[in-house]
N, C-alpha and C positions, 0 to 999 in steps of 0.2 A: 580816690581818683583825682587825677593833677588837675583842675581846672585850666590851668595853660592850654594842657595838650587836648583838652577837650576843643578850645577855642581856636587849636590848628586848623590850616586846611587841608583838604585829603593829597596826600601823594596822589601825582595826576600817574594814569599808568601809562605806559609805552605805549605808542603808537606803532604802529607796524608798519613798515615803507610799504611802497606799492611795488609788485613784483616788477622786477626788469621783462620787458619784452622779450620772446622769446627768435630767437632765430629760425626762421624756414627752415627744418634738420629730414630728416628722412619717415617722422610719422606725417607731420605736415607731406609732403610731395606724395605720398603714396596715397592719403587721403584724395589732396586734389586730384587723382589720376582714379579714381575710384567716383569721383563724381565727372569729371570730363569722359571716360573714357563711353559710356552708354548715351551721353548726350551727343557726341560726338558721332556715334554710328548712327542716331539717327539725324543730327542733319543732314550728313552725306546722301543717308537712304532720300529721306524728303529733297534731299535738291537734283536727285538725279529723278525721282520721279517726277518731280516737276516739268523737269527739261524733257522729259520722255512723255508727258503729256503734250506739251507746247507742240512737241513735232509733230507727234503721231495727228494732231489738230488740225496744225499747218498743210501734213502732205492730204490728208483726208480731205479737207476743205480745198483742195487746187482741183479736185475732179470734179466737183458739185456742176459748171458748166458743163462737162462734155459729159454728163450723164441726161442732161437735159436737152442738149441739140444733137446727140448721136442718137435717140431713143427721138426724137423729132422726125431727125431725116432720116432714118428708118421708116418711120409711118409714111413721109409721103412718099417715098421710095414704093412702098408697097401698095399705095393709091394709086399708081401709074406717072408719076414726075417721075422727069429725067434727070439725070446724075448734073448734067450742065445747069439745074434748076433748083438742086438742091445745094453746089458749092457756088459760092459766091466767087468768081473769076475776075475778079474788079478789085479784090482786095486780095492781093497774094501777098503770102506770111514767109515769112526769111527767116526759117527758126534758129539760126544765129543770132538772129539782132531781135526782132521780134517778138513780144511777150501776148498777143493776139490767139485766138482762138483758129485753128485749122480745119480742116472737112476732107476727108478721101473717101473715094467711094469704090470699091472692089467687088468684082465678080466671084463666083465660085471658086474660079481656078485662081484667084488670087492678081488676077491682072488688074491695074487700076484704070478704072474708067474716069474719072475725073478728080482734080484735084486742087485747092489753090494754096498747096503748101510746096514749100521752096528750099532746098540746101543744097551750097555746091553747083548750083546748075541743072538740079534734077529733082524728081517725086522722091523724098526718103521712102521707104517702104520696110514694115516691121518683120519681124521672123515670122516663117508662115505659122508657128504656132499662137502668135498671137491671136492671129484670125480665127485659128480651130478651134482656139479654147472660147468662141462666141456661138460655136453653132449649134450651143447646146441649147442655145435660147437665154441665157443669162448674161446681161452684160459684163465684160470683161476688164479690166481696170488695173492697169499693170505702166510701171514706170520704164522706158522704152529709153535710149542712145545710138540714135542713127549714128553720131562720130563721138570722138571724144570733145569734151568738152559743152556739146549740146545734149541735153536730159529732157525728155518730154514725158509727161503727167495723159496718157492716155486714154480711151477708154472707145472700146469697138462693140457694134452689136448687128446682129445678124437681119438679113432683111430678105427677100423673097427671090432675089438672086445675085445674092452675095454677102459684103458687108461694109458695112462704116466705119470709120476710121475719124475719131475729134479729139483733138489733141494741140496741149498749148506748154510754150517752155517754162520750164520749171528752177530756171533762173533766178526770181526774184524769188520767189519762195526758200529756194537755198540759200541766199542771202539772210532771210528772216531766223532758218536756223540755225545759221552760223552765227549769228549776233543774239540769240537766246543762249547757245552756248556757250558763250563769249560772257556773258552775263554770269551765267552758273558758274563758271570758273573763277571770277573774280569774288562772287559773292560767298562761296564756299570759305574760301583761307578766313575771307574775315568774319564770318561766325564762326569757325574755327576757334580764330584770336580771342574772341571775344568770349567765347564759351571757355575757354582755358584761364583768361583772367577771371573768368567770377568763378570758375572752379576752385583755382589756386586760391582766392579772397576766402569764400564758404571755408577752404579745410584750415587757413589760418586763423578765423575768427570762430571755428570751431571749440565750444568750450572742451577745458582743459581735462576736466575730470567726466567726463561722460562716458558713455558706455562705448561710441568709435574707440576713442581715442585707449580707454584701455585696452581693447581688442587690438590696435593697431601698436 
């Protein structure tokens, strides 16, 4: 043995470059559409149920008053007060412009005995079905429009000669869901976006030799 060539030093071996990046091609895209596209149905689902809880909240909670002074002036209605004793006549409600609380009080045959609610110049007065669907004894809770553009949040119940009628506009409340929707809509696209970029990132940074990726 040469002693020289002993006293070489080893051929260094090759190094290997680093693979060039790959470009975005069509296993990439079908990946990230294979992770966006399930993540995707469910935000939509979560952001509409969301918005369909906020409402149903919203319109649920605008009756909570006139379940609690129609079932009032019900009882003293049937103690012996009179109709002029039970609406307050001193504070009359313009349910145009007024967000206040109303009182009508109605006989059998549907004629109003008293009232200190106001629109147009007159007592609005509901379909007489409103009234019927009270006499069963179960207060009745139904969203009413004397004209366009005025909505009221009702709610009638039956008393020993006739019935009541408490009801307040429901104006600001429509406000409330119109601007919770207004919210969903904006907040939607951008998880949307945002769930589509980490899709797309996940299926590019997805290793190369894995079992996706050879399936795909």
């Amino acid at each position: 043995m040469d002693p020289r060539r002993s006293m070489e030093q080893p051929e260094a071996l090759p190094q290997a470059s680093p693979a060039p990046l790959r470009p975005a091609g069509p296993d990439v895209i079908r990946r990230a559409l294979a992770f966006f596209l399930p993540v995707a149905v469910l935000a939509t689902l979560g952001c509409g149920l969301i918005y369909v809880e906020v409402q149903q909240d919203l319109r649920s909670g605008a009756n909570d008053p006139q379940y609690q002074m129609a079932e009032d002036a019900a009882a003293r209605l049937n103690a012996g007060a009179s109709p002029a004793v039970v609406v307050n006549r001193a504070a009359v409600v313009d349910l145009s412009q007024s967000l206040a609380t109303f009182v009508t009080v109605f006989d059998a045959t549907h004629k109003v005995l008293d009232s200190n609610a106001s629109l147009d110049g007159g007592v609005p007065v509901p379909p007489p079905g409103v009234l019927d669907k009270a006499s069963s004894g179960t207060p009745n809770a139904v969203t009413w429009q004397p004209r366009q553009g005025v909505r009221v949040a009702s709610v009638t119940v039956a008393w020993n000669g006739g019935f009541v009628l408490v009801g307040r506009s429901l104006a600001r409340v429509e406000q409330q869901e119109d601007t919770a929707g207004l919210l969903a809509c904006v907040a939607l696209p951008l998880m949307l976006l945002a769930l589509a970029f980490a899709s797309f990132l996940a299926a590019w940074l997805w290793p190369r030799g894995s079992a996706l990726a050879r399936v795909s």
